[in-house]
Backbone as CSV, one residue per row, in Angstrom:
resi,resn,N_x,N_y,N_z,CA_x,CA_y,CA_z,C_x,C_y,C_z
1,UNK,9.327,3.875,8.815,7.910,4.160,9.047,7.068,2.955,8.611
2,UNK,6.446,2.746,9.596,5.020,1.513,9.176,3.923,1.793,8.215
3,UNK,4.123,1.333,7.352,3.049,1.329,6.520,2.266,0.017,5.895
4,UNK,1.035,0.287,5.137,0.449,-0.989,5.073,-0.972,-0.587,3.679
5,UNK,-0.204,-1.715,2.710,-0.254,-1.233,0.935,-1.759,-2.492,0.853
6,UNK,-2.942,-1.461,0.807,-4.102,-2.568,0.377,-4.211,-3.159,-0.663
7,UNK,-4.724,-4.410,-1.048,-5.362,-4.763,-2.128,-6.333,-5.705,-2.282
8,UNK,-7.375,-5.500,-3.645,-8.787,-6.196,-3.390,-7.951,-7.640,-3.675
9,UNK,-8.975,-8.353,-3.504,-8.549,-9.746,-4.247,-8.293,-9.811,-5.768
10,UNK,-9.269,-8.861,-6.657,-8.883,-9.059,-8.047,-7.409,-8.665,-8.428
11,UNK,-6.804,-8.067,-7.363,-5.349,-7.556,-7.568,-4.856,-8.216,-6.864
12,UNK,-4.863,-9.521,-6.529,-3.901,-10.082,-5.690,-2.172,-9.925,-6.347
13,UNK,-1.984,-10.372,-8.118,-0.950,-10.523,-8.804,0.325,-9.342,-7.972
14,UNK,-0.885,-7.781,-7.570,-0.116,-6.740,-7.671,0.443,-7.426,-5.946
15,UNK,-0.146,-7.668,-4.967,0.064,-8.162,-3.716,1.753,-9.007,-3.713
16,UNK,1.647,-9.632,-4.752,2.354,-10.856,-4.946,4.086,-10.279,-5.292
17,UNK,3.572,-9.510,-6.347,4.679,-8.655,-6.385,5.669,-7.976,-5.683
18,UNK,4.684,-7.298,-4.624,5.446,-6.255,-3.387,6.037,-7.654,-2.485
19,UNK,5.946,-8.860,-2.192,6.162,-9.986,-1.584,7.575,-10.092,-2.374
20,UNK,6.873,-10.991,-3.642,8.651,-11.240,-4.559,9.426,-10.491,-4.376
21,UNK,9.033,-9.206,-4.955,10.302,-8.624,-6.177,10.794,-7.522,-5.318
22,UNK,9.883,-7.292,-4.272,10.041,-6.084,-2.793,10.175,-4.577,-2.942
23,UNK,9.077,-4.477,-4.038,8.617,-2.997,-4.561,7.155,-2.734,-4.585
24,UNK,7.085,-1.213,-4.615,5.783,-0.759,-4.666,5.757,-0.298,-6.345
25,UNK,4.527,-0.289,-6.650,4.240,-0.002,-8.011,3.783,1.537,-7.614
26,UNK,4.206,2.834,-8.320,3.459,3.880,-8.384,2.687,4.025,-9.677
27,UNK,1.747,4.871,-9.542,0.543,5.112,-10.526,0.550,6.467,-10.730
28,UNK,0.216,7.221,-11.821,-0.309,7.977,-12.561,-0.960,8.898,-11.736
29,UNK,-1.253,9.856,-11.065,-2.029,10.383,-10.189,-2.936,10.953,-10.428
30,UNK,-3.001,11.111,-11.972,-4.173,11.354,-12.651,-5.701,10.571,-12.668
31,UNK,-4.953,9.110,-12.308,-5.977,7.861,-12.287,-6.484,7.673,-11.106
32,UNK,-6.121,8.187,-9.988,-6.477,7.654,-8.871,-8.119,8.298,-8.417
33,UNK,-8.249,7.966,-7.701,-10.091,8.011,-7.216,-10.232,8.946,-6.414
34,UNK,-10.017,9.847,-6.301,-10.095,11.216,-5.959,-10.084,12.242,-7.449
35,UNK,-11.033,12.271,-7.533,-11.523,13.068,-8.705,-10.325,14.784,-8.587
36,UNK,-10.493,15.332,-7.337,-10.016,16.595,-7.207,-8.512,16.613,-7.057
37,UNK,-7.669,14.897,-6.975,-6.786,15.172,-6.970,-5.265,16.195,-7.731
38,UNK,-4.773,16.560,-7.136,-3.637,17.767,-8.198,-4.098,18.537,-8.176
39,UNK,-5.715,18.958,-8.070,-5.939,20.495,-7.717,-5.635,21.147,-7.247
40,UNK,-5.595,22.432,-7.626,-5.257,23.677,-6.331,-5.456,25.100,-6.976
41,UNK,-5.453,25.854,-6.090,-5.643,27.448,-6.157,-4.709,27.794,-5.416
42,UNK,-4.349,28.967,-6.378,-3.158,30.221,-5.838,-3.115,31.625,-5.517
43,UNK,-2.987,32.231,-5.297,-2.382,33.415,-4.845,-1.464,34.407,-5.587
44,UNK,-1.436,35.655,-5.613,-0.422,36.246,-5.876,-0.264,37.983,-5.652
45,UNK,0.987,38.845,-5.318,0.488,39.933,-5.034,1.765,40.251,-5.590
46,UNK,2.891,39.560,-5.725,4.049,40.200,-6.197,4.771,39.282,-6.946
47,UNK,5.468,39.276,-8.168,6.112,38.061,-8.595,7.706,38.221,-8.875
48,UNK,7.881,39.851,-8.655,9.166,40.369,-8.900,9.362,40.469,-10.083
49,UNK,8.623,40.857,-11.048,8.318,40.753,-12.116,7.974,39.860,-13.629
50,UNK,8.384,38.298,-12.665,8.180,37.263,-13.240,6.398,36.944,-13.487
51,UNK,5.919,36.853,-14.949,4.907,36.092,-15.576,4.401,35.152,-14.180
52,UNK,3.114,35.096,-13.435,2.864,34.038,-13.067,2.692,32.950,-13.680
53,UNK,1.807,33.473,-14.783,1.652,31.792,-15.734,2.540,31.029,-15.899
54,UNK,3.615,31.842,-15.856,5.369,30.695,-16.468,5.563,29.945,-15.084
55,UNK,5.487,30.364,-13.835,5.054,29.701,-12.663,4.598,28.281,-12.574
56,UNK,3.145,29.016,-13.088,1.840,27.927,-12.567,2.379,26.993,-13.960
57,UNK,3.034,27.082,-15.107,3.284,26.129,-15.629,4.496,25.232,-15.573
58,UNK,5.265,25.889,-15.057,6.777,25.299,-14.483,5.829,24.124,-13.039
59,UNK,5.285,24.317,-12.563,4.915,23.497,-11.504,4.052,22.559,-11.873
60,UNK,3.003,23.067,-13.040,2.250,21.610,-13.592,3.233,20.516,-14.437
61,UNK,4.282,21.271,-15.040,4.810,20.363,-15.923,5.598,19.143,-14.557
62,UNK,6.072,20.171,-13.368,7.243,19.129,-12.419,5.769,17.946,-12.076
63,UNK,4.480,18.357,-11.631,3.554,17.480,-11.431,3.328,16.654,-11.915
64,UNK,3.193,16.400,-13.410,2.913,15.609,-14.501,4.286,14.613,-14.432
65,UNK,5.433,14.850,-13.947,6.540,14.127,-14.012,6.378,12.635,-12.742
66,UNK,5.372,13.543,-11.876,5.440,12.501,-10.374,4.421,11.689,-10.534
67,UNK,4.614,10.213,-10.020,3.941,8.984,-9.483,3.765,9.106,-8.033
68,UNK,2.399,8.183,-7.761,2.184,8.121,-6.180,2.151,6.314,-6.046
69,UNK,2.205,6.460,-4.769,2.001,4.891,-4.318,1.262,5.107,-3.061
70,UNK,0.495,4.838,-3.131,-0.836,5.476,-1.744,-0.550,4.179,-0.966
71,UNK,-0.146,4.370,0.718,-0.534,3.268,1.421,-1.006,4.226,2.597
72,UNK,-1.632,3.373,3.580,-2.021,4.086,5.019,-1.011,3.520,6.111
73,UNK,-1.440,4.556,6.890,-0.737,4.496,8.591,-0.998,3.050,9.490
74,UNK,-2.040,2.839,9.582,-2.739,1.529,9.772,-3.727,1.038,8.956
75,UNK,-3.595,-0.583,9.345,-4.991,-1.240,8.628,-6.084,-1.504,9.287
76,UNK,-6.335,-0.633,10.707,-7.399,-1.007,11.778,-8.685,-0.067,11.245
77,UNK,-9.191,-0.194,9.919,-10.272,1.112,9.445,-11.118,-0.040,8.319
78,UNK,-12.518,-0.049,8.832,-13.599,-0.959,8.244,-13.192,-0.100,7.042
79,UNK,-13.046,1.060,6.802,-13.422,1.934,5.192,-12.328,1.594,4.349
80,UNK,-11.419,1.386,5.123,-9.655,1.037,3.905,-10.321,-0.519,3.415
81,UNK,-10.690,-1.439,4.231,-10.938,-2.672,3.642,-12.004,-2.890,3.002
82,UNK,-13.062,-1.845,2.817,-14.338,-1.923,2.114,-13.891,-1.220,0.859
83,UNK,-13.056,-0.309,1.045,-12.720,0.173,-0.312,-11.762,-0.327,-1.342
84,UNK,-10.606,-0.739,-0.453,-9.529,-1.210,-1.358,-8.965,-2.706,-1.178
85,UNK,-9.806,-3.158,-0.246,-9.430,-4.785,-0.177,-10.452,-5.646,-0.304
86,UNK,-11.372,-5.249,-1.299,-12.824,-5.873,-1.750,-13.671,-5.979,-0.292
87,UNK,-14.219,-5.721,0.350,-14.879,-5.934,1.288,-14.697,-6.999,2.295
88,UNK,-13.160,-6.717,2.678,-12.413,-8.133,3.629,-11.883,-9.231,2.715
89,UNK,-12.421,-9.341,1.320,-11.655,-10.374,0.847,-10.325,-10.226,0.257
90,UNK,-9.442,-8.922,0.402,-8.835,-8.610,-0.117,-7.500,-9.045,1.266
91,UNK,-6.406,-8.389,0.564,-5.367,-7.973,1.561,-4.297,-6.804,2.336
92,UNK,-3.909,-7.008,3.010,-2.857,-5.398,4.059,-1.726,-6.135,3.931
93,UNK,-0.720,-5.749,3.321,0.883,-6.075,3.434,1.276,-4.630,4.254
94,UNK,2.007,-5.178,4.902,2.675,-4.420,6.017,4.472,-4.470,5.611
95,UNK,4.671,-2.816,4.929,6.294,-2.943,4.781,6.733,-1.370,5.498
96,UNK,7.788,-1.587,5.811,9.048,-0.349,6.333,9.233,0.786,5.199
97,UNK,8.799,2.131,5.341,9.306,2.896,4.293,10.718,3.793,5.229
98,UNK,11.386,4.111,4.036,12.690,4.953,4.773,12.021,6.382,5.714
99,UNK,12.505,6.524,6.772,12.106,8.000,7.480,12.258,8.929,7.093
100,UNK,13.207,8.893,6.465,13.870,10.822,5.959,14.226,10.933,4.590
101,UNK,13.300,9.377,4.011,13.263,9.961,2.598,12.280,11.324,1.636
102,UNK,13.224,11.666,0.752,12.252,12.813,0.873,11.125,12.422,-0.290
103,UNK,11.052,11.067,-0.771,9.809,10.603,-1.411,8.598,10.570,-0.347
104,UNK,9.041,9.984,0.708,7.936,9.592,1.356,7.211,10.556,2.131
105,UNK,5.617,11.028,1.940,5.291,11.842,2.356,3.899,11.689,3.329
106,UNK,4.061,12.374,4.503,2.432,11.958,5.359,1.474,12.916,4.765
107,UNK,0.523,12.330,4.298,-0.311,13.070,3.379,-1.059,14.407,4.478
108,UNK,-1.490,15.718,4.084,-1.727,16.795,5.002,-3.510,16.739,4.359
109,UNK,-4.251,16.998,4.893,-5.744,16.984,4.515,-6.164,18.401,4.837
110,UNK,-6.691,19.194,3.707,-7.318,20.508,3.787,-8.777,20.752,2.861
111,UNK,-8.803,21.766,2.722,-10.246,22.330,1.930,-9.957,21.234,0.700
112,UNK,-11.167,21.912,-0.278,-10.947,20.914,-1.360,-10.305,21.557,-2.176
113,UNK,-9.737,22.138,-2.573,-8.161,22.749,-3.099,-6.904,23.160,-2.579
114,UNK,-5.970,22.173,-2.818,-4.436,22.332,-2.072,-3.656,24.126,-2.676
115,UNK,-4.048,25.264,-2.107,-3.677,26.272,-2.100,-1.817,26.650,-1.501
116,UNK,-1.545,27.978,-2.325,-0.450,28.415,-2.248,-0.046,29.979,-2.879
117,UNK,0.653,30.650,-2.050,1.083,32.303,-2.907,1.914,31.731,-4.033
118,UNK,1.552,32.254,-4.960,3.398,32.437,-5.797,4.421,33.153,-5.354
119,UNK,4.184,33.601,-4.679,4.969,34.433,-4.032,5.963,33.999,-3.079
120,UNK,5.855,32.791,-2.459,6.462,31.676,-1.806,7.013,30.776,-2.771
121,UNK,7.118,30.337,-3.602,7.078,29.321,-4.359,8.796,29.256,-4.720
122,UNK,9.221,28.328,-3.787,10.801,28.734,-3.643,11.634,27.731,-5.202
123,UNK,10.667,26.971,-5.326,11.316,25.664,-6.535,9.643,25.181,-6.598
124,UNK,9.547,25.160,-8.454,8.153,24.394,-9.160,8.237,22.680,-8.200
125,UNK,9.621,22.413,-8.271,8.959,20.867,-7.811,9.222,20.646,-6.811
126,UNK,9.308,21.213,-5.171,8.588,21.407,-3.977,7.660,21.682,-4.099
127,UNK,6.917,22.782,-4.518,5.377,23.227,-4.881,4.583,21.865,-5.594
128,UNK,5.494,21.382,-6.591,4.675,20.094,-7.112,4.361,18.850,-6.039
129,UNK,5.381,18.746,-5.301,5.444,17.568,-4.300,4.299,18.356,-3.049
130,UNK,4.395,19.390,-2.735,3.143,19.524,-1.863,1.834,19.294,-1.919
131,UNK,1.848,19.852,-3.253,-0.043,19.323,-3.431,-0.370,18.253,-3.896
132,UNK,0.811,17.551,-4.357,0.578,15.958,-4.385,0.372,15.064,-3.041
133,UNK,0.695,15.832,-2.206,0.779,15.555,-0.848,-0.208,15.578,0.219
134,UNK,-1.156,16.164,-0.466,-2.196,16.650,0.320,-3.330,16.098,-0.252
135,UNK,-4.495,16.409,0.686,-6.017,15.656,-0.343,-6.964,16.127,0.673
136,UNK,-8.055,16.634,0.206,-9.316,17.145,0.355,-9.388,16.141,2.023
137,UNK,-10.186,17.241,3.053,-10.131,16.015,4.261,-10.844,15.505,4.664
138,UNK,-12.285,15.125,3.829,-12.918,13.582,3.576,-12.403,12.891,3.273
139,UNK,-11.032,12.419,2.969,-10.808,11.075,2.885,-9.385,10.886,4.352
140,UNK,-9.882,12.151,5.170,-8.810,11.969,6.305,-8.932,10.473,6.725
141,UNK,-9.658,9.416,7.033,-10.268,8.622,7.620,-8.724,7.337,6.946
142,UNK,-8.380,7.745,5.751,-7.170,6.701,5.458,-6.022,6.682,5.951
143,UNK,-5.955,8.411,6.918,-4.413,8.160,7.397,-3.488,7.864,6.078
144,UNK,-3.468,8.623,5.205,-2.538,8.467,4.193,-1.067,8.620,4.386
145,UNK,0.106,8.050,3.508,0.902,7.761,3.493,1.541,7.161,2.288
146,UNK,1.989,8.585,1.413,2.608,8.493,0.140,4.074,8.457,-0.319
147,UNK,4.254,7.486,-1.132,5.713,7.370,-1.747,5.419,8.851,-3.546
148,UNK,6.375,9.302,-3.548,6.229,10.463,-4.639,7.529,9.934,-5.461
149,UNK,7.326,9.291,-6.580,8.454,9.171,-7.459,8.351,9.157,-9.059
150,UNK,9.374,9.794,-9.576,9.406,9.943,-11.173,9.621,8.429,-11.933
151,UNK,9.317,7.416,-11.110,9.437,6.388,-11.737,8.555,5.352,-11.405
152,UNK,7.978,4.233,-11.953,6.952,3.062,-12.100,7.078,2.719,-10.614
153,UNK,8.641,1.766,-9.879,8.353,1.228,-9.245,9.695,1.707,-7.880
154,UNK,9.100,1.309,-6.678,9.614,2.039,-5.895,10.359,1.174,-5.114
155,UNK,11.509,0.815,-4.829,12.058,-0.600,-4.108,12.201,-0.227,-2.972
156,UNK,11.807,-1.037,-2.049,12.030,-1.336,-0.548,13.313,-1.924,0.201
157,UNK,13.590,-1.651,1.364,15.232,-2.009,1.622,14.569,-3.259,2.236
158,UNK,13.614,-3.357,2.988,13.032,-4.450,3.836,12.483,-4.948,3.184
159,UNK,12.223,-6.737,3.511,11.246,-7.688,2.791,9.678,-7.228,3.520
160,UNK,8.357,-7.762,2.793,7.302,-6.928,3.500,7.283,-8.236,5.172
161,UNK,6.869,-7.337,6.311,7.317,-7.764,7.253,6.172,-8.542,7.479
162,UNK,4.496,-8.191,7.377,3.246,-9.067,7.171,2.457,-9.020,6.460
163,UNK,1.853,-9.868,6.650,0.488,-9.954,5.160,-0.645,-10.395,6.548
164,UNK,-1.595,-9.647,6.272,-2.885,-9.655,6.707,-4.258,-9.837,5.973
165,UNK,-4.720,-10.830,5.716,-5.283,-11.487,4.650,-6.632,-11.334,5.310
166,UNK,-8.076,-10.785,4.678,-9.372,-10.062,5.315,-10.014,-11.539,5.306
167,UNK,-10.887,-11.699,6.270,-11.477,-12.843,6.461,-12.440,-13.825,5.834
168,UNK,-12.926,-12.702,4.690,-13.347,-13.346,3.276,-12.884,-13.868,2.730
169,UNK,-11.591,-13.681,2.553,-10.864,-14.352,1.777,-11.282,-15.818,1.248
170,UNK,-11.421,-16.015,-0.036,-11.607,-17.283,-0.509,-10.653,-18.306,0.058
171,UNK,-11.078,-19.233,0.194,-10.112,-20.659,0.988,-9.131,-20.709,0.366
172,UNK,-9.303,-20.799,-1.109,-7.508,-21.379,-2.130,-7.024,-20.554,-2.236
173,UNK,-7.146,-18.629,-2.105,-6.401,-17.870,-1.943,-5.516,-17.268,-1.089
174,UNK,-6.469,-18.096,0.213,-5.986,-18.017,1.770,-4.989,-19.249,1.309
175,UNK,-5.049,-20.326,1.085,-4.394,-21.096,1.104,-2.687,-20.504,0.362
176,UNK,-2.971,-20.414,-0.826,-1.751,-19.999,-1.448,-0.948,-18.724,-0.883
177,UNK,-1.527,-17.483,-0.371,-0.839,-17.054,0.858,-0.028,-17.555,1.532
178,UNK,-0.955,-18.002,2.416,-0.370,-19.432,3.755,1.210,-20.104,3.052
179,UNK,1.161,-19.883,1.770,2.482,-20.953,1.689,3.399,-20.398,1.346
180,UNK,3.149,-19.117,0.676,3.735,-18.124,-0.167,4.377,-17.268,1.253
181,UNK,3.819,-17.012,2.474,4.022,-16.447,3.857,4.862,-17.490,3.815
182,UNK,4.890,-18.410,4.559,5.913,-20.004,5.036,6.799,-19.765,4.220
183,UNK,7.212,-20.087,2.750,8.396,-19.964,2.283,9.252,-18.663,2.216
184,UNK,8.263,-17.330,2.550,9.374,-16.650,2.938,9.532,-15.424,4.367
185,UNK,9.152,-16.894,4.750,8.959,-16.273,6.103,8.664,-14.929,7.249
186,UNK,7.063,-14.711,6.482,6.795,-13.274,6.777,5.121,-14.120,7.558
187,UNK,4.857,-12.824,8.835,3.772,-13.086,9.474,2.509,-13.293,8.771
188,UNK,1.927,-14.085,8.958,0.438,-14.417,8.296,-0.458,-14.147,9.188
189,UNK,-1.342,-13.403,9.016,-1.926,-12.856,9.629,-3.757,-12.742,9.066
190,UNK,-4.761,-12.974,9.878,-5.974,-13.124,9.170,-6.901,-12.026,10.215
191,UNK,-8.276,-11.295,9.500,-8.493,-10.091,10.111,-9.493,-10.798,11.281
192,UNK,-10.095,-10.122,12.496,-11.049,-10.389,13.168,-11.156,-8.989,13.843
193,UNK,-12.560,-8.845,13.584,-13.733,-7.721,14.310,-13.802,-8.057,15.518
194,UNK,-14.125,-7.206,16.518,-14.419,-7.304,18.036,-14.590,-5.737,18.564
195,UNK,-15.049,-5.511,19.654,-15.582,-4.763,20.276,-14.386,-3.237,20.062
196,UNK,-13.496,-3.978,20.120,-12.163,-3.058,19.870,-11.944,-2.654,18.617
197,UNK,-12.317,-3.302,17.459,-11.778,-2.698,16.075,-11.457,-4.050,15.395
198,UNK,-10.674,-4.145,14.512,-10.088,-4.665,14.003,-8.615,-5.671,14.269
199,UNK,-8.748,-7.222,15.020,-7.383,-7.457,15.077,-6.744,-8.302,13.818
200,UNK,-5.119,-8.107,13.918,-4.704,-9.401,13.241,-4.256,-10.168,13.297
201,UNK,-5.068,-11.296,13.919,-5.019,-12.667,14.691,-3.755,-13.147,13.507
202,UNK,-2.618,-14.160,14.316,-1.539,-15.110,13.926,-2.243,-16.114,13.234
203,UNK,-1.902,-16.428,12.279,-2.026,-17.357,11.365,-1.051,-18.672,11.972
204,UNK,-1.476,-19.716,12.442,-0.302,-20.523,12.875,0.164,-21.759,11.503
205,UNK,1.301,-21.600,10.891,1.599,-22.985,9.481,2.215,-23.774,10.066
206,UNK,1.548,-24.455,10.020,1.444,-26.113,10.261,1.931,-27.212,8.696
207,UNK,3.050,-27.830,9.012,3.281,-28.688,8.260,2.464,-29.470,7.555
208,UNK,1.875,-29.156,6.912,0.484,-29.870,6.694,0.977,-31.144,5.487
209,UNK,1.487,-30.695,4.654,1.829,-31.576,3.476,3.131,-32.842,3.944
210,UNK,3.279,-32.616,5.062,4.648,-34.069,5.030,3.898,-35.202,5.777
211,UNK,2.569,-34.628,6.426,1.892,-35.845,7.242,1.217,-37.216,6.398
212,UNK,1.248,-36.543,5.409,0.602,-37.733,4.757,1.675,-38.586,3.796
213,UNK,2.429,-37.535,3.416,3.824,-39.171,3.208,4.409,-39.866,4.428
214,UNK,4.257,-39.276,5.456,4.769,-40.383,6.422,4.063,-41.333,7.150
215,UNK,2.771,-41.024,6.812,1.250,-42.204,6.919,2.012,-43.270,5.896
216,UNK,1.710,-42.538,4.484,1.952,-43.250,3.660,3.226,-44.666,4.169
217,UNK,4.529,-43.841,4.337,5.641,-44.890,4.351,5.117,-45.975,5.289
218,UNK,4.910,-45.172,6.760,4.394,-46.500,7.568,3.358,-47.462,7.046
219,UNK,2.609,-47.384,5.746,2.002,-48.363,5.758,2.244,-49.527,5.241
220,UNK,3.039,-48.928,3.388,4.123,-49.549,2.965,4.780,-50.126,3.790
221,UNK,5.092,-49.976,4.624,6.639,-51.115,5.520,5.818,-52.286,6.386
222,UNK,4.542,-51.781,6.443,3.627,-52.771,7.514,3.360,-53.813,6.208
223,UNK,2.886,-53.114,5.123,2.909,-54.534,3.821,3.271,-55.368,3.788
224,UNK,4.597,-55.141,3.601,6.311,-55.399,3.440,6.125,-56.403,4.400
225,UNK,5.910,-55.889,5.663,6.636,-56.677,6.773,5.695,-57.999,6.644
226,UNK,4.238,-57.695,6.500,3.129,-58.817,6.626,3.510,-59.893,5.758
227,UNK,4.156,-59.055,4.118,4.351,-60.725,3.350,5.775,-61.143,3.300
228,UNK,6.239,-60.720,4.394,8.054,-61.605,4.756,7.839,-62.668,5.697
């Protein structure tokens, strides 16, 4: 599955990372910017005589165990790059998540509480992984697309396939990209607006650094040659 992991410029380090080391960092889901996230309301009419509370707490505790790694479906949305890639100066890495992993989840958008019976509630941490899964659907507009794991960082089988760098981008940060793309040979890619949306025009790398030692040599040898 295509996905594509934003970041502002002040986080480039984290950018740099998913490049090297070819992981996603998950976070705390407590921290993230959705105030209502992990919420929810339940239901109940029968429990078979089981305590609901022992329930609803068997499922907060599996919750508290899970990390998210939020990326979207696409990077063609003015609001993903105003929000999470500093206002174009930021960046879209574009990596492969597994299909039928069962971390990876397409986020479902409902009311503003992710609801459920207890009465259904076949295992606390399916129930936990659903409403982690879901999010209020004002923020439908991200096309979400979550990794769910009990651990920091999430490794990728694929190297990230592009980097799409927003057109703000400061020059020496564009620059160090540009080289950081070239040595390991992943698409560089820079944003442009048009009538259509959002494209991501080819970055073309150009040898730039060998032209001037080979100025250099030819001139040296013309020296050379003048005082023989």
């Amino acid at each position: 599955m295509r996905a594509f992991k934003f970041r502002p410029s002040s986080q480039i380090a984290f950018a740099f990372d998913i490049i090297f080391n070819q992981r996603l960092h998950c976070a705390d889901w407590s921290r993230l910017n959705d105030p209502m996230e992990g919420m929810f309301a339940y239901s109940s009419s029968s429990t078979n005589g089981e305590d609901p509370k022992k329930i609803i707490e068997r499922i907060i505790r599996e919750k508290q165990r899970l990390k998210i790694c939020s990326l979207s479906r696409t990077f063609d949305c003015h609001l993903l790059w105003a929000h999470y890639a500093s206002g174009f100066n930021g960046v879209a890495l574009e990596v492969e998540l597994p299909e039928n992993s069962p971390k990876v989840k397409i986020v479902l958008y409902r009311g503003v509480f992710a609801q459920f019976s207890i009465d259904r509630v076949a295992h606390p941490s399916i129930t936990a992984q659903e409403i982690l899964s879901s999010k209020y659907r004002e923020w439908e507009y991200e096309q979400e697309v979550r990794v769910l794991h009990n651990e920091e960082w999430f490794s990728l089988a694929q190297p990230v396939k592009r980097v799409i760098a927003g057109h703000r981008m400061q020059p020496a940060l564009f620059e160090a990209l540009r080289i950081v793309c070239k040595s390991k040979n992943i698409t560089f890619c820079r944003t442009g607006i048009g009538d259509n949306g959002i494209d991501a025009d080819v970055v073309q790398l150009p040898l730039i650094a060998e032209r001037p030692r080979r100025l250099a040599g030819r001139r040296l040898r013309r020296r050379v040659d003048e005082r023989d």
